[in-house]
C-alpha positions as CSV (number, residue, x, y, z in Angstrom):
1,X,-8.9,11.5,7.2
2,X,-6.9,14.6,6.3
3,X,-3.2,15.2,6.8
4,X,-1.4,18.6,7.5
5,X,1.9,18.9,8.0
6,X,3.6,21.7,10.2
7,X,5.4,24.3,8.1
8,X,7.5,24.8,6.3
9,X,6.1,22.8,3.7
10,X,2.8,22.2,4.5
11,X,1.9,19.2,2.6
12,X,-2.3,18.2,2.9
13,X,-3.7,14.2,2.5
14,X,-7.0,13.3,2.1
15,X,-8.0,9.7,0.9
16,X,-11.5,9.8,-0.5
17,X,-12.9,7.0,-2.6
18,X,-16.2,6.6,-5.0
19,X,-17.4,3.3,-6.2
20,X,-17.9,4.2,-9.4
21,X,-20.5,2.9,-11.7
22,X,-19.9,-0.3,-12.6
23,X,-18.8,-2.3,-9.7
24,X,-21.1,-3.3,-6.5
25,X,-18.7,-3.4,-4.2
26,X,-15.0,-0.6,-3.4
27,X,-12.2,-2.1,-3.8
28,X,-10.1,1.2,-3.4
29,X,-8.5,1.7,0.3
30,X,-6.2,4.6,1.2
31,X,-3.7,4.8,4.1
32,X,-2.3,8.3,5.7
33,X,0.0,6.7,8.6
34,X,1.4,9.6,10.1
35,X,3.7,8.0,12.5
36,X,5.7,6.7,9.4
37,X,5.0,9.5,7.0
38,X,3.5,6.6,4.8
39,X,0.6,7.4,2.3
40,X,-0.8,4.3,0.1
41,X,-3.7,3.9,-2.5
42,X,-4.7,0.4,-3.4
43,X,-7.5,-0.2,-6.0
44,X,-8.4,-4.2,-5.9
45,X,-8.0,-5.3,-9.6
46,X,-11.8,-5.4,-10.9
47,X,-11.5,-8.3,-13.0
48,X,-10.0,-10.5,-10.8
49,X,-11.3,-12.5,-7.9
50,X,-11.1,-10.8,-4.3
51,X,-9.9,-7.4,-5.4
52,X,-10.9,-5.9,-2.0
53,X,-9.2,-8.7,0.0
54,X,-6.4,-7.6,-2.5
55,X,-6.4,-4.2,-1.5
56,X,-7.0,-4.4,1.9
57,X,-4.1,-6.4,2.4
58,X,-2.0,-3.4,1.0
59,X,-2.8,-1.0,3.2
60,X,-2.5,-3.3,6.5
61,X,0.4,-5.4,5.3
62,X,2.8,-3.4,3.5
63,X,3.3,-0.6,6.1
64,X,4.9,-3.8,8.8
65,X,6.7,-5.3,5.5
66,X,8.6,-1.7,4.5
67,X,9.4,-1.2,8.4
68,X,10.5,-4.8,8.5
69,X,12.8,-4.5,5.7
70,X,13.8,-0.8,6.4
71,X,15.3,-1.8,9.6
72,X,17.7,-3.6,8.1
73,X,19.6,-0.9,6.4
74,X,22.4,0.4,7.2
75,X,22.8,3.4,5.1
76,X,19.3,5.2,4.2
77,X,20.3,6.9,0.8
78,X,17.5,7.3,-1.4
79,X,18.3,4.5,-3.9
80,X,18.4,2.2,-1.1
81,X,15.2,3.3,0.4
82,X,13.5,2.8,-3.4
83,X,15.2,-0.4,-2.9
84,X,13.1,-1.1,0.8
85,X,9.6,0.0,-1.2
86,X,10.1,-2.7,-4.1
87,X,11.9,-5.4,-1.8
88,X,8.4,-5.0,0.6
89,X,6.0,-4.5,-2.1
90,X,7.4,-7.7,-4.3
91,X,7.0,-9.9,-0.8
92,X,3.8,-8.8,-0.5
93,X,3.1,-9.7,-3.6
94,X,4.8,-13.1,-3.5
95,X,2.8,-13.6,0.0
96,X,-0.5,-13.2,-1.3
97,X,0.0,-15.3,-4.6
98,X,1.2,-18.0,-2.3
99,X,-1.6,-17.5,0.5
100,X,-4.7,-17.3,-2.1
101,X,-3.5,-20.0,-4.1
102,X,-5.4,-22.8,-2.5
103,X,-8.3,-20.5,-2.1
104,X,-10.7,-20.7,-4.6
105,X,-12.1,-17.5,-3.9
106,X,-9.1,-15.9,-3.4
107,X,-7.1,-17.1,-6.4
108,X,-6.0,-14.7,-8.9
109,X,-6.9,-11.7,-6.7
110,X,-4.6,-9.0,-7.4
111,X,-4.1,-4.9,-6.6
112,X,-2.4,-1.6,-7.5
113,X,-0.6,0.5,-5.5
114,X,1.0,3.9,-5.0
115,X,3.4,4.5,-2.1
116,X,4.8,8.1,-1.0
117,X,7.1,7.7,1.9
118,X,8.5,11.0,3.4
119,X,11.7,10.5,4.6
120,X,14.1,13.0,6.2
121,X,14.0,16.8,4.8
């Protein structure tokens, strides 16, 4: 999926993955949501259990959970909005640990991720 944005800053997105050499399976995902100017990368966490389930939830999940918690600010300064990514992110975080815990496959499974979030001008 590729991502150009109208001038006058034309800004380009692509989200292309390779599985590497040492792993069977991807664990990377990408999201470019344009409605939200949102654009993640999640790489599942190779030595832990479930690092695709890991990742995937990042890229489904967290776009709801920053919206959720972004619509409940009043003021939309930048430091707040940092505050809106790390608020949503840490939930996630704290859902999944809690979700996977009585899931043997699913215990320990962790994930990076990188957010950009456009907002304004």
């Amino acid at each position: 999926m590729v991502y150009q944005q109208p001038s006058p800053w034309p800004i380009k997105a692509d989200c292309q993955s390779n599985i590497g050499r040492v792993r069977q399976n991807n664990e990377d995902r990408g999201l470019i949501d344009l409605e939200r100017s949102l654009f993640i990368v999640s790489d599942g966490m190779g030595g832990h259990q479930a690092g695709e389930v890991a990742s995937e939830a990042v890229v489904t999940i967290l776009p709801r959970m920053i919206e959720k918690v972004a619509s409940r600010v009043q003021t939309p300064s930048n430091e707040v909005m940092e505050g809106v990514l790390r608020d949503a992110i840490v939930e996630l975080s704290q859902r999944l640990r809690k979700e996977s815990q009585g899931l043997a496959g699913l215990r320990g499974m962790g994930a990076t991720v990188a957010v950009v979030w456009l907002r304004g001008s």
